[in-house]
NUKELO-277598 format. One record per residue (C-alpha): residue number from 1; residue in three letters; x, y, z. Coordinates in steps of 0.1 Angstrom, whole numbers, plus 5000, padded with zeros to 4 digits. Layout:
NUKELO-277598
resi_resn_east_north_up
NUM_ALA_X_Y_Z
...
This chain:
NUKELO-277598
resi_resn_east_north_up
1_UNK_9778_2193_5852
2_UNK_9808_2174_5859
3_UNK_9817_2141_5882
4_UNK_9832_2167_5909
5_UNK_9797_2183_5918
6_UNK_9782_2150_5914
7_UNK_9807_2136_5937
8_UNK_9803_2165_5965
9_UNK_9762_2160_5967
10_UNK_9767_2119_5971
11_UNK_9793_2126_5995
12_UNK_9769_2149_6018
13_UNK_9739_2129_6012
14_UNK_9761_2097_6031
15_UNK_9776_2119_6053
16_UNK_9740_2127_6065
17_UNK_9732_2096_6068
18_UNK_9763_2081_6094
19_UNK_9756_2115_6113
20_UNK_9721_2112_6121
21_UNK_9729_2075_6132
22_UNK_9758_2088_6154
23_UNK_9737_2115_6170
24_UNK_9710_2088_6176
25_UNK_9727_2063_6186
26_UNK_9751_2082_6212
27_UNK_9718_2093_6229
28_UNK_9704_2058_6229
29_UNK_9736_2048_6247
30_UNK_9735_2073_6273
31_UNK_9698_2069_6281
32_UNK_9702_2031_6288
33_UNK_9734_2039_6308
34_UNK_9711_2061_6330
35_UNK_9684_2033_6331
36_UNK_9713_2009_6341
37_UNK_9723_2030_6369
38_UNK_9693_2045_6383
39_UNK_9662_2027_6375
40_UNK_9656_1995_6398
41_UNK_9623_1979_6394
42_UNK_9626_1949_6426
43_UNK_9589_1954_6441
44_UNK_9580_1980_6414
45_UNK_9557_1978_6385
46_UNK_9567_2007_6367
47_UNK_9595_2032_6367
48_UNK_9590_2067_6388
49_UNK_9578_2094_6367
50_UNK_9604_2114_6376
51_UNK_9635_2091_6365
52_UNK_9610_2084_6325
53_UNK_9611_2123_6325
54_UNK_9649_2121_6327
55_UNK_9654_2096_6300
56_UNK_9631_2116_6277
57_UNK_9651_2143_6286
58_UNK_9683_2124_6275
59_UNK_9677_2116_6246
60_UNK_9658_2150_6236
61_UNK_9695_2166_6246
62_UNK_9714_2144_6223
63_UNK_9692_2145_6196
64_UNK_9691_2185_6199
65_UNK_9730_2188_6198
66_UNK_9732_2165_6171
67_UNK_9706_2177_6148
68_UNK_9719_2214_6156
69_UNK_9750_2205_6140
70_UNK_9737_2186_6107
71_UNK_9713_2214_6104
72_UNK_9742_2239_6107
73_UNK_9765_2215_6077
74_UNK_9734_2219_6054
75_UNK_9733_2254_6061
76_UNK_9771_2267_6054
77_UNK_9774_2242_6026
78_UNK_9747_2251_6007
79_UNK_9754_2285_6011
80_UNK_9795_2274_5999
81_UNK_9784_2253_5970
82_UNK_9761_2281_5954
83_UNK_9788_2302_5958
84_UNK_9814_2287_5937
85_UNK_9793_2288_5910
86_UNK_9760_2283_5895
87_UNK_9759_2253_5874
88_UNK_9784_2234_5901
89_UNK_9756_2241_5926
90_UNK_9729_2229_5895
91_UNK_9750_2196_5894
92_UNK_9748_2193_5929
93_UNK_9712_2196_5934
94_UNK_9708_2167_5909
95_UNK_9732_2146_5927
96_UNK_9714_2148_5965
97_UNK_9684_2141_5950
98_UNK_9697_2112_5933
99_UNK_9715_2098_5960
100_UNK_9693_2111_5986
101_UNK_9663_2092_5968
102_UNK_9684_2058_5965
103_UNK_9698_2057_6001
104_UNK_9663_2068_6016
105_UNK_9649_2035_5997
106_UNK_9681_2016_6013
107_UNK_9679_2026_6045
108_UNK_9641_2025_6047
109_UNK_9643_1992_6037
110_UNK_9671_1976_6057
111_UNK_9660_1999_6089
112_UNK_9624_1977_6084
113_UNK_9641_1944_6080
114_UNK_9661_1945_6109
115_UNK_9630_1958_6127
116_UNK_9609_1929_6113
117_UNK_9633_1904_6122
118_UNK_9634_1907_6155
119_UNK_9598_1907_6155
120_UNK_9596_1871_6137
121_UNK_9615_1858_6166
122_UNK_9597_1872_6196
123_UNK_9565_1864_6180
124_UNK_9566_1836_6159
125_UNK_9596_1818_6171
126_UNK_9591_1828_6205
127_UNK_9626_1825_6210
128_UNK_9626_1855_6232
129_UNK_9655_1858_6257
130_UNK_9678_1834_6231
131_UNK_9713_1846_6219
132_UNK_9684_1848_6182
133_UNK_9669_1875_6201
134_UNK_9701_1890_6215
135_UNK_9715_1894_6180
136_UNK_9682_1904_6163
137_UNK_9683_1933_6189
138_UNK_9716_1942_6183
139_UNK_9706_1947_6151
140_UNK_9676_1969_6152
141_UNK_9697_1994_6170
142_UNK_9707_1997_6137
143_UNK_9673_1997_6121
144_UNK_9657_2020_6143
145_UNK_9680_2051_6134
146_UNK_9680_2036_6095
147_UNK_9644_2035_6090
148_UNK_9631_2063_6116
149_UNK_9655_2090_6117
150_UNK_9683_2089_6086
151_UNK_9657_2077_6053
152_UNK_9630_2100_6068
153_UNK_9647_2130_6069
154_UNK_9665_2132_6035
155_UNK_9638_2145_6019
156_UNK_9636_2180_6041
157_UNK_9675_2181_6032
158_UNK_9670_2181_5999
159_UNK_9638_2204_5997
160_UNK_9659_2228_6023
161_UNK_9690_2229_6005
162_UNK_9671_2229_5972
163_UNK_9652_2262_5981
164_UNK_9676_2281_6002
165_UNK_9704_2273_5978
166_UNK_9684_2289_5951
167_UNK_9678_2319_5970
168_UNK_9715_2319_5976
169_UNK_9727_2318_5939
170_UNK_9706_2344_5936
171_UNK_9723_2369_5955
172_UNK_9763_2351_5946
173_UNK_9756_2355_5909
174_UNK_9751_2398_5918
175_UNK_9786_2397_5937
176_UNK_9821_2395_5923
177_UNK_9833_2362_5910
178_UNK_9865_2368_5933
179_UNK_9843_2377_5964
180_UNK_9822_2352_5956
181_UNK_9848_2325_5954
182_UNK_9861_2339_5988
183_UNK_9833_2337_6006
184_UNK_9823_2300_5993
185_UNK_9854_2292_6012
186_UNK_9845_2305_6042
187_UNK_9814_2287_6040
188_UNK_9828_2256_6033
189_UNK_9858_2259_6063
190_UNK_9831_2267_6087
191_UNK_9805_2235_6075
192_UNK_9840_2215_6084
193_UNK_9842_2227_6116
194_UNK_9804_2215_6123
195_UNK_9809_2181_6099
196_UNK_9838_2169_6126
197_UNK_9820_2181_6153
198_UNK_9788_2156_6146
199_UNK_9809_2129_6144
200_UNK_9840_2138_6170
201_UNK_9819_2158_6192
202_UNK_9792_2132_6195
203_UNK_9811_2098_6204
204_UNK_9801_2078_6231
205_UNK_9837_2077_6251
206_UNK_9836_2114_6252
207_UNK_9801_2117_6262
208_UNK_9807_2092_6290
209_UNK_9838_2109_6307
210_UNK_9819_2139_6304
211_UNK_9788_2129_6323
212_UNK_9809_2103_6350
213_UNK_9829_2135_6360
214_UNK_9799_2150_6377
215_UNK_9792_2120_6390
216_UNK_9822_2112_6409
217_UNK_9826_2146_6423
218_UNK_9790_2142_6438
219_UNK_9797_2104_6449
220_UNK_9804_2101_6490
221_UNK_9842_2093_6499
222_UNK_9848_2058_6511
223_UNK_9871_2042_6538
């Protein structure tokens, strides 16, 4: 085991955690834009049942598209890592679950104290409405993601990568070393392609041209 495999699993453990933020966070944005623009609530008690089915449908979307493509970086890059060689991919495996263990406790953590903060001020304070409140809010949309989507879902990465990359050394260490080597590297190009596309793919200035195209086709010319 050398610094290089423990450097790789550290590396993928935190860029797990900024991409299940992004994803979340991107659908977050887009469902209040559609709240923004669509839901009025003058002389209403409650939104229509048909515009709450669309913002559970937003956010389902986003979160598909952006766990489809962190499920498909585990994937290649297990596959890659066990490829190159067995004790790398040994090394590895200590490293995510290191790390992984140590940013789970982190963001668990932080996610929970952002969360509780804003609590102790619309409850306790009673400063609801205040610029306390505003910025306590601004921070659990950081919390949120942190303590109920990035912590909670390190430990299937590791326990997915864990198993399946066993398997996987399995059949590399049966193959030629040159073969082998090749094919880590296709692997690994192909877990790139999906790593830029969970960050690139899934910003919010994209997303919003994208979805405000439709919309101004469909909008009614003006005189």
């Amino acid at each position: 085991m050398c610094s290089s495999d423990l450097i790789t699993g550290g590396a993928v453990i935190f860029w797990f955690a900024g991409a299940t933020t992004q994803a979340v966070s991107t659908g977050a944005y887009r469902a209040v834009e559609f709240i923004k623009a669509n839901i009025k609530l003058e002389g209403a008690t409650k939104a229509s049942i048909t515009d709450s089915k669309k913002v559970v449908e937003i956010c389902t979307q986003y979160a598909q598209r952006g766990m489809l493509n962190i499920f498909l970086v585990i994937f290649f890059s297990t596959l890659a890592f066990a490829f190159v060689e067995p004790f790398f991919f040994i090394g590895y495996l200590i490293s995510i679950a290191l790390f992984g263990l140590y940013q789970a406790i982190f963001m668990a953590n932080a996610g929970g104290a952002w969360d509780n903060a804003k609590k102790v001020i619309e409850v306790e304070l009673k400063e609801k409405g205040t610029e306390l409140h505003a910025a306590s809010v601004v921070g659990d949309t950081v919390g949120d993601p942190f303590k109920d989507t990035s912590s909670v879902a390190m430990n299937p990465v590791i326990k997915f990568t864990t198993l399946f990359g066993l398997l996987a050394v399995e059949l590399a260490v049966t193959l030629d070393p040159g073969l082998s080597r090749i094919l880590a590297g296709v692997f690994f190009a192909l877990s790139m392609i999906f790593v830029y596309r969970s960050f690139y793919g899934m910003r919010i200035r994209n997303e919003a041209a994208v979805d405000a195209a439709p919309a101004a086709k469909a909008a009614p010319a003006t005189k």
